[in-house]
Backbone as CSV, one residue per row, in Angstrom:
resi,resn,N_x,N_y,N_z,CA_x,CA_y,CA_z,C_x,C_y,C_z
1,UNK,-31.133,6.796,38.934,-31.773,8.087,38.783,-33.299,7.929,38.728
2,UNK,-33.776,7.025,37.917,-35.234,6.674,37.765,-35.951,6.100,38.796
3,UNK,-34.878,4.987,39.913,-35.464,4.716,40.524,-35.451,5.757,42.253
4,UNK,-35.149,6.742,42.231,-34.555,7.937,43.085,-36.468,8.899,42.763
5,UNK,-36.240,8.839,41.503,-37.801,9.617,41.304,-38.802,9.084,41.375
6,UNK,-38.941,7.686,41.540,-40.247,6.881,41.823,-40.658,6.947,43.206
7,UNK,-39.381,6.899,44.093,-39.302,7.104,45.281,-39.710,8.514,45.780
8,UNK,-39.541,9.286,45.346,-39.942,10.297,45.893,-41.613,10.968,45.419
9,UNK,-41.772,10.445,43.820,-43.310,10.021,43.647,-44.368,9.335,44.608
10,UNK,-43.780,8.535,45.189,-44.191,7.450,46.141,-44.019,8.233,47.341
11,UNK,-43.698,9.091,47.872,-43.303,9.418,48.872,-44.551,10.432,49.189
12,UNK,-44.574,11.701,47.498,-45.908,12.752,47.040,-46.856,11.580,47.593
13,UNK,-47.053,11.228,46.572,-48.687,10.566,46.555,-48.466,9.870,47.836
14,UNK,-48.273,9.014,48.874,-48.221,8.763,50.126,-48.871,9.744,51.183
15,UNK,-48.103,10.838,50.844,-48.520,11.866,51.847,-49.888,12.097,51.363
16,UNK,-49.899,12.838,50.098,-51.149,13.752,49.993,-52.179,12.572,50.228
17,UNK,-52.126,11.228,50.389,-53.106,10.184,50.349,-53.533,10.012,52.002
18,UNK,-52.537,10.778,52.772,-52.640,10.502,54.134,-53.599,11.673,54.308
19,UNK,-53.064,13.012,53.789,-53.963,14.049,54.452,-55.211,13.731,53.514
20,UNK,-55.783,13.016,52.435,-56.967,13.066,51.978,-57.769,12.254,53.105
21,UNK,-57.057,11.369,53.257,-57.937,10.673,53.921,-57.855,10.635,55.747
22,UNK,-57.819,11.795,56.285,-57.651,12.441,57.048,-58.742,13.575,57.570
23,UNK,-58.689,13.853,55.957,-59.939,14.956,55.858,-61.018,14.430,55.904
24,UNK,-61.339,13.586,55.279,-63.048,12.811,55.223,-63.752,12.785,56.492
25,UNK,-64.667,12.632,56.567,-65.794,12.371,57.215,-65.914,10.767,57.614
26,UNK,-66.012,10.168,58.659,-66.200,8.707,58.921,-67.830,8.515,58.288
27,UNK,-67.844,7.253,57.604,-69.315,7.044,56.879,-69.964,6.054,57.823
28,UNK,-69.086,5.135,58.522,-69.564,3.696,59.094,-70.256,3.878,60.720
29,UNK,-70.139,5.366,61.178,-70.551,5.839,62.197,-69.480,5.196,62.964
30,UNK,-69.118,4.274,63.379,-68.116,4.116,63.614,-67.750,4.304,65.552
31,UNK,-66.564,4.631,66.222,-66.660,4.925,67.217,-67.549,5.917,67.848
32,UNK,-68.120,7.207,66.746,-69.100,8.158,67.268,-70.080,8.011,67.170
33,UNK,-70.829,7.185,66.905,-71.952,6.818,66.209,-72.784,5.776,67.951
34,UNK,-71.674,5.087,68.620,-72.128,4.845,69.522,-72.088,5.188,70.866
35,UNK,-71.515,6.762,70.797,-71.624,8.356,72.161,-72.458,8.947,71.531
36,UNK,-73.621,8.677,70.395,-74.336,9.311,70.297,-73.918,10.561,69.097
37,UNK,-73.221,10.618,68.764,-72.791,11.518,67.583,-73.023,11.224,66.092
38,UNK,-73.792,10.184,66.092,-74.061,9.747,65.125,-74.927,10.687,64.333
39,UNK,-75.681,11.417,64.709,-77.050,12.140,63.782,-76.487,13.721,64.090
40,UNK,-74.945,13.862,64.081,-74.660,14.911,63.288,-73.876,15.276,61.794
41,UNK,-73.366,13.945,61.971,-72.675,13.978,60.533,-73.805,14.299,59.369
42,UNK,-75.084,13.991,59.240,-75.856,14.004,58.428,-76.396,15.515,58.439
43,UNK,-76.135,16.308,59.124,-76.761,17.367,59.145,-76.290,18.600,58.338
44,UNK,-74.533,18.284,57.893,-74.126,19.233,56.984,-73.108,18.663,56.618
45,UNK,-72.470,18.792,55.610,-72.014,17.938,54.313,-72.350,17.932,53.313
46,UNK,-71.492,18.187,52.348,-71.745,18.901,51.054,-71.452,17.657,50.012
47,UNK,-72.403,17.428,49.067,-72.503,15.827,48.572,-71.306,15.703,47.816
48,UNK,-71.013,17.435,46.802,-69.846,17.046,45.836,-68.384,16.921,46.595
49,UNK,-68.428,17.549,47.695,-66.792,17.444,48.747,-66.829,16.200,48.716
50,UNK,-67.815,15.301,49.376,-67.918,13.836,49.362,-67.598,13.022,48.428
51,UNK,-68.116,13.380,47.022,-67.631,12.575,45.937,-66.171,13.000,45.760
52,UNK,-65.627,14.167,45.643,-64.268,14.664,45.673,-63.613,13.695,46.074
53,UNK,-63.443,14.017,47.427,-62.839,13.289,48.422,-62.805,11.720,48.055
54,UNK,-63.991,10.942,47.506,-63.577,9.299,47.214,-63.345,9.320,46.051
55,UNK,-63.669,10.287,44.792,-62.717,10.069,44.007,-60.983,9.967,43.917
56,UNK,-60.959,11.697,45.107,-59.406,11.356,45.019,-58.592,10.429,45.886
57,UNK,-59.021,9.480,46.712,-58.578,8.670,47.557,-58.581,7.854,46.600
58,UNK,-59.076,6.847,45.383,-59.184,6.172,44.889,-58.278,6.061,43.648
59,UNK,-58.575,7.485,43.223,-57.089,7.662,42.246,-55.680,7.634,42.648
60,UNK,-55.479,8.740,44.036,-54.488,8.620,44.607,-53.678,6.556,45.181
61,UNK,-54.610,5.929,45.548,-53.931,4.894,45.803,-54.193,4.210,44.440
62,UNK,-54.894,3.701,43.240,-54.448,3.377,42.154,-53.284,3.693,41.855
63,UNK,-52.682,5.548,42.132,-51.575,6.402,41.619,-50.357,5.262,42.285
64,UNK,-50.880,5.204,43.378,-49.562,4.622,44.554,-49.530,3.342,44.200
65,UNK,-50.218,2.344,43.685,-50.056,0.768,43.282,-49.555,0.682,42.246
66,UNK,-49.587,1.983,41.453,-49.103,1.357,39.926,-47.253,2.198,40.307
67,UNK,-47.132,3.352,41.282,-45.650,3.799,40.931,-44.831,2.832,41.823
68,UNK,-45.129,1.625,42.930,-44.723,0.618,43.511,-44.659,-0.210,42.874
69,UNK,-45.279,-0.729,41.804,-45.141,-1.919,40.906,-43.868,-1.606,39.793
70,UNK,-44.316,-0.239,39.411,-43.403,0.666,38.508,-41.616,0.737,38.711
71,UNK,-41.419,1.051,40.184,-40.518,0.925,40.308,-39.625,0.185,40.860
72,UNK,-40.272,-1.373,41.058,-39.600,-2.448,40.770,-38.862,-3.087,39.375
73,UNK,-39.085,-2.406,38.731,-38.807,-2.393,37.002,-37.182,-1.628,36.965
74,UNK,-37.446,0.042,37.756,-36.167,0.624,37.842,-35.271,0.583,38.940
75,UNK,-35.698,-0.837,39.671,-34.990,-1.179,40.687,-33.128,-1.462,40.718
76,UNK,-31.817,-0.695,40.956,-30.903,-1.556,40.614,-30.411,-2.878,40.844
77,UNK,-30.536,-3.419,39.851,-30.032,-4.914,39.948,-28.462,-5.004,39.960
78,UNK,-27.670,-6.015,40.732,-26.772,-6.715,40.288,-26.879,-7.502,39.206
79,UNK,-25.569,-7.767,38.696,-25.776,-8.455,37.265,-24.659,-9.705,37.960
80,UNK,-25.587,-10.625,37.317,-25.149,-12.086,37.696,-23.985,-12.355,37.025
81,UNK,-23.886,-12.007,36.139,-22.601,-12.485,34.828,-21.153,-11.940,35.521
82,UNK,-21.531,-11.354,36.184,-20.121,-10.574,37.069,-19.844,-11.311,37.944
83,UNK,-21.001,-11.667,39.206,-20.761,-12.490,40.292,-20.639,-13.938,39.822
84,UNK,-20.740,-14.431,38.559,-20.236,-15.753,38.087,-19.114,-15.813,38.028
85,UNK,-18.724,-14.478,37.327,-16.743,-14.554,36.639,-16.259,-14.366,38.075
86,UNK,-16.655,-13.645,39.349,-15.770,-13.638,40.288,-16.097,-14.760,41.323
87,UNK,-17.133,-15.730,40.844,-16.995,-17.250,41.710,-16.298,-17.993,40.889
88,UNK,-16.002,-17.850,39.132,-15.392,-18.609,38.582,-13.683,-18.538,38.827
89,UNK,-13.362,-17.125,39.144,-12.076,-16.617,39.478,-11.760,-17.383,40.952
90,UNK,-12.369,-17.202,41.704,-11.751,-17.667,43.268,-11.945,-19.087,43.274
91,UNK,-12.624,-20.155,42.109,-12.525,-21.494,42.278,-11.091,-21.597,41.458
92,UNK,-10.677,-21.118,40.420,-9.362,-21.249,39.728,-8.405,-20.650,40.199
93,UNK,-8.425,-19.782,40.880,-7.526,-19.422,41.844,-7.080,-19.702,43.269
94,UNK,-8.047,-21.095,43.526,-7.973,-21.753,44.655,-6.748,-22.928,44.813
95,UNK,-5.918,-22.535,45.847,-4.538,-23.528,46.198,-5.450,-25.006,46.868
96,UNK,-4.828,-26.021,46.109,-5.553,-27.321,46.124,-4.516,-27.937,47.218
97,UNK,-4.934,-27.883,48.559,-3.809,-28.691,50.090,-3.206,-29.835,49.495
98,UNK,-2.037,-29.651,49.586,-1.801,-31.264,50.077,-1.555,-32.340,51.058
99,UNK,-2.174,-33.246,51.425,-3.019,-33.907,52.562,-1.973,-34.876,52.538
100,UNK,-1.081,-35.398,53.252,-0.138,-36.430,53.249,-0.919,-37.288,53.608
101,UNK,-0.080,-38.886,52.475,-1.041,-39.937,53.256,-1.098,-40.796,53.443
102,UNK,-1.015,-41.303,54.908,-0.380,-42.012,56.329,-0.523,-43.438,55.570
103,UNK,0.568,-44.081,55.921,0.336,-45.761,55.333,-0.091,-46.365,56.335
104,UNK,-0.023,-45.949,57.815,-0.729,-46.835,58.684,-2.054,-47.022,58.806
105,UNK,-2.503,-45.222,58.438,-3.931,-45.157,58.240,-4.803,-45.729,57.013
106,UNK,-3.686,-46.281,55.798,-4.506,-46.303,54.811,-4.519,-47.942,54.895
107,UNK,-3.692,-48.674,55.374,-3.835,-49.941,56.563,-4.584,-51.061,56.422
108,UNK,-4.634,-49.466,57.830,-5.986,-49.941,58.802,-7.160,-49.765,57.872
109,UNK,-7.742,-49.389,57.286,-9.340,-48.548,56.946,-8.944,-50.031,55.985
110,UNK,-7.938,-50.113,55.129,-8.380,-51.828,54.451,-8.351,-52.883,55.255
111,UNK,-7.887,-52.846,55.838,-8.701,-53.983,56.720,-9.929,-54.255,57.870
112,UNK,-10.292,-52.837,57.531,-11.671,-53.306,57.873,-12.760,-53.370,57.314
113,UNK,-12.398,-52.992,56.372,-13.223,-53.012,54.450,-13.516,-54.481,54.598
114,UNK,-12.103,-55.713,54.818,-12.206,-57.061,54.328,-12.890,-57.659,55.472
């Protein structure tokens, strides 16, 4: 159940982390910067959208590193103590062959021991 809601936490913050950073503005000029589009980004842009915007990209993926770490915790595990008793069951419940055994073969192999 817990780990059903981390997942879908992870799923929120994923998205809304895609469209934040979607929305931004490229800072590095980047592919437009060398068609010459470079000296419009500076011309309007609003400083606090800007801080917005890298604050919430920054929280948002902190948000997303800690509910991925998080829900390795409510991950379901198998429990070993079970898969012991049912390897301990199929070794004690294992039919032990019986291998007949050949006097010619057991012989030969001594005499080439000597």
């Amino acid at each position: 159940m817990t780990f059903t809601l981390f997942l879908i936490l992870i799923i929120i913050v994923a998205l809304l982390l895609i469209l934040i950073i979607m929305v931004q503005n490229p800072k590095g000029g980047g592919l437009s910067s060398s068609f010459g589009g470079g000296g419009t980004q500076s011309l309007g842009g609003v400083q606090n959208t800007t801080n917005f915007l890298d604050k919430s990209t920054w929280t948002l993926s902190i948000v997303l590193l800690a509910l991925i770490l998080l829900s390795n915790f409510a991950a379901p595990k198998k429990r070993t103590a079970e898969q012991g008793s049912e390897i301990k069951n199929t070794i004690e419940n294992r039919e032990t062959p019986a291998t007949p055994v050949d006097s010619k073969t057991n012989t030969s192999l001594q005499d080439s021991v000597k």
